[in-house]
N, C-alpha and C positions, 0 to 999 in steps of 0.2 A: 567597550561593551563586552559583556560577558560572552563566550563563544558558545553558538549551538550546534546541533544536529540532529538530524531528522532521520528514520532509517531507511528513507527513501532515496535521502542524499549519498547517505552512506554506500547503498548497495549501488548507486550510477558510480562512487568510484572505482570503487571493490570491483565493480564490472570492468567499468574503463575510464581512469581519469581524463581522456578526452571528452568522455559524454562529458562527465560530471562539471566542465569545463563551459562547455557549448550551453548547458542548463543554467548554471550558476554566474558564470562569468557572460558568457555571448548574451547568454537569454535567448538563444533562436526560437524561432517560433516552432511547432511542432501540430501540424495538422491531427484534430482529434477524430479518433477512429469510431466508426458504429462499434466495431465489440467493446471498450471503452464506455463511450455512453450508454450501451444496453448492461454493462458490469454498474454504473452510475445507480441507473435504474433501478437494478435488483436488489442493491443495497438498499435501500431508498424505501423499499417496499417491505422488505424485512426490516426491517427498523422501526416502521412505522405497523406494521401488524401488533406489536407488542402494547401498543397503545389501547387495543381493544381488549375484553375483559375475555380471559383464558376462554374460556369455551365458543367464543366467538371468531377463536384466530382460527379460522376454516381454509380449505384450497381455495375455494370460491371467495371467501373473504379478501384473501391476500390478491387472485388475479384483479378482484374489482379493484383494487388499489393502483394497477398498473397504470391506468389514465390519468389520474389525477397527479401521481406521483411526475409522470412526465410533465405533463401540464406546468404543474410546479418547477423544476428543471427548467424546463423552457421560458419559466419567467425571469428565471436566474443568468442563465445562456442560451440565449433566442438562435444562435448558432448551430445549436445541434440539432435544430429541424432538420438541417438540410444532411444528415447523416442517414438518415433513414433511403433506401434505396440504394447505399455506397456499395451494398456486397451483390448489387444486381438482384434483392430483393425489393417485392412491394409492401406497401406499410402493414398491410393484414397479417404476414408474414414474418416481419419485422416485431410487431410486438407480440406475437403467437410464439416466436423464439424466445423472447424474455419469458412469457407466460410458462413456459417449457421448464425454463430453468427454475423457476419462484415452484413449482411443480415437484421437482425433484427433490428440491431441498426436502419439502413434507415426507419423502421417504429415506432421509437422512435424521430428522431429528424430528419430536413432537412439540410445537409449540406451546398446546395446553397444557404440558406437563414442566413447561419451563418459564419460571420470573426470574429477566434478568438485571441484575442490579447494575448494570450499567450498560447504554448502549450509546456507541461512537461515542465513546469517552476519549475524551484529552487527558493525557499523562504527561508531566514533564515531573523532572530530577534534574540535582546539581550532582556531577559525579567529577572529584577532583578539579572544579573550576569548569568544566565543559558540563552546560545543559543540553540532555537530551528529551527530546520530544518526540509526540505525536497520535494516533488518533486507533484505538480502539475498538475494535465491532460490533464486538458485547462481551462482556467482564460477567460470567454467571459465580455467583456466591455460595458455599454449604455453611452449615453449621460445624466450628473447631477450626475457623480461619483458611480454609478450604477455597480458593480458586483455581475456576477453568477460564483462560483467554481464548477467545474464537474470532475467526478469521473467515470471513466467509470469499471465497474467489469462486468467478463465474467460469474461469479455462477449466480447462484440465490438470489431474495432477502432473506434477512434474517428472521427468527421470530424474534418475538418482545424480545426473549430473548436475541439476540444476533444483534439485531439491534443498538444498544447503541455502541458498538464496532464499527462499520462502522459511525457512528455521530461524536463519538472524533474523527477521524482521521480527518474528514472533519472540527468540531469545532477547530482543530488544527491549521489546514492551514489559516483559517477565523482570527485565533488570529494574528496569525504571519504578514500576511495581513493587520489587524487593526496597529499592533503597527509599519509596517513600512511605511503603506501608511494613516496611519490615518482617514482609510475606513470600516466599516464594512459593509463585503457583505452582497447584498439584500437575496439570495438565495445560498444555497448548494443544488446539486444536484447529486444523484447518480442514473447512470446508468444501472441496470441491464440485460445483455444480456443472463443470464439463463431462463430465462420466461418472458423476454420482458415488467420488468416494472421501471419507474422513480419514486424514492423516491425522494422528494423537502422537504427542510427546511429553514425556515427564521430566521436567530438567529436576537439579538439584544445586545448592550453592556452589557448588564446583564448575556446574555448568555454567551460569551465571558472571563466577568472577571470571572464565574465562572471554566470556562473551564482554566484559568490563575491559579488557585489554587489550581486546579485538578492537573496539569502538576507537579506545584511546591511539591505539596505531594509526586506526587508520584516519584518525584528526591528526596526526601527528606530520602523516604522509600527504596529508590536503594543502597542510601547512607548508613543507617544502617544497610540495609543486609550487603554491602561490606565491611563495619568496623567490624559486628561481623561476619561475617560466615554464617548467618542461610540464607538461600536459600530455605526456605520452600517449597513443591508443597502446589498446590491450583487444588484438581481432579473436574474437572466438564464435559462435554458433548463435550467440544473441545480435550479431552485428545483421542478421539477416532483417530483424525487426527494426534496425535503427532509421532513424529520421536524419540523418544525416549524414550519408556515408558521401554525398557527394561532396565533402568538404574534409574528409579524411585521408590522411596520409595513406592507411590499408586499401584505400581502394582509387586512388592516385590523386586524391585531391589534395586542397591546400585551406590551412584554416584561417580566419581573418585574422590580421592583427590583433594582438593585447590591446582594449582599452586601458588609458593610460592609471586608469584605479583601479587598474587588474587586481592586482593582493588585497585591499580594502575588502572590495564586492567580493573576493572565492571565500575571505572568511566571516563575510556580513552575516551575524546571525538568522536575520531576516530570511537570506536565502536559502544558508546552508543548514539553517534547520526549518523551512518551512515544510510544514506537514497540512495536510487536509482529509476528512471523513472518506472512506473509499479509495484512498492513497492506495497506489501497487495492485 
């Protein structure tokens, strides 16, 4: 089977090939979090504004969308009812913070002034025998082959330590893009609706092929982990949000056994490139 990746997957090794271990190979499970489902949400809701006819994608349009869009949600993962109250808030509260964020974005961008030609679009490419994949927030189009990719995230921006992380993923999509439409976007843009600010980037083919041999490395480095075993951690400042640290060597634990289709499953396309809409 042809090998994938996802840049999701990518960045749990890049992080730490023990997560991307415990994801790919363990499969543990990983309790889903309210800010999580309320980031679900808001996707969910901007996505779906676009559907109505420009002058109609109003603040008040977009909040009225919040119930339904969960409703829907909830028919998909009846599970994340029970998220609502995890942060010691009540439900009023609970979607008045989503409404908050669908809110701010209106003072980030104008709807009515923007049709966008693709929203949670799936991209995939074949780069050198390795497909990469994955999923798109909205793809806006100009006239003279002119794209912007947008990323909308419900946190905050990042520091400049962990800014690099949210750039590959976006250099990702721009690759995947170039090599099948033979375009590279004018701009990446990410949305920040934790403090209401827009990060812009303008790659160019230099950037691009670098970001082409980035990827390639780090399938290269998936690969030897999974033929030998070693699944190192890598502890740094994102370990403080892991799900799993009671099972990690950095923090004295110990990890299960290899199943014994270790190698198979770390480079089953299925896993190591699945992607989905609101990924990251």
């Amino acid at each position: 089977m042809r090998p994938a990746l996802s840049p999701s997957r990518a960045g749990d090794f890049m992080q730490c090939p023990l997560l991307y271990r415990f994801r790919v190979v363990d499969r543990l499970p990983e309790e889903p979090s309210a800010a999580a489902a309320r980031g679900t949400l808001v996707h969910s809701v901007l996505e779906r504004l676009f559907d109505a006819p420009a002058a109609e994608r109003t603040v008040e349009a977009a909040i009225a969308l919040v119930a339904p869009q969960w409703a829907a949600l909830l028919e998909q993962e009846p599970e994340l009812a029970t998220l609502i109250g995890e942060e010691g808030t009540d439900e009023q509260t609970w979607f008045g913070d989503a409404a908050e964020l669908v809110r701010r974005w209106f003072a980030l961008e104008d709807p009515t002034r923007l049709e966008p030609a693709e929203r949670e679009l799936y991209v995939e490419a074949d780069v050198d025998g390795l497909t990469l994949r994955g999923y798109i927030d909205r793809l806006d189009e100009a006239p003279g082959d002119l794209l912007r990719v947008v990323d909308y995230k419900t946190g905050r921006s990042p520091s400049e330590l962990f800014e690099a992380k949210a750039l590959f993923q976006m250099k990702f999509y721009a690759l995947v893009l170039w090599r099948t439409r033979g375009v590279v976007p004018n701009m990446l843009q990410l949305v920040y609706l934790g403090n209401s600010e827009i990060v812009r980037y303008l790659p160019d083919e230099r950037d691009l092929l670098a970001t082409e041999r980035k990827v390639k490395a780090v399938w290269a480095a998936i690969e030897r982990a999974a033929r030998t075993g070693d699944w190192r951690p890598h502890r740094s400042k994102l370990c403080d949000w892991c799900s799993h640290q009671a099972l990690c060597p950095e923090f004295g634990g110990t990890p299960p056994p290899l199943p014994p289709d270790a190698l198979g499953v770390a480079l089953d396309p299925q896993r190591a490139g699945a992607a989905s809409p609101a990924d990251d």
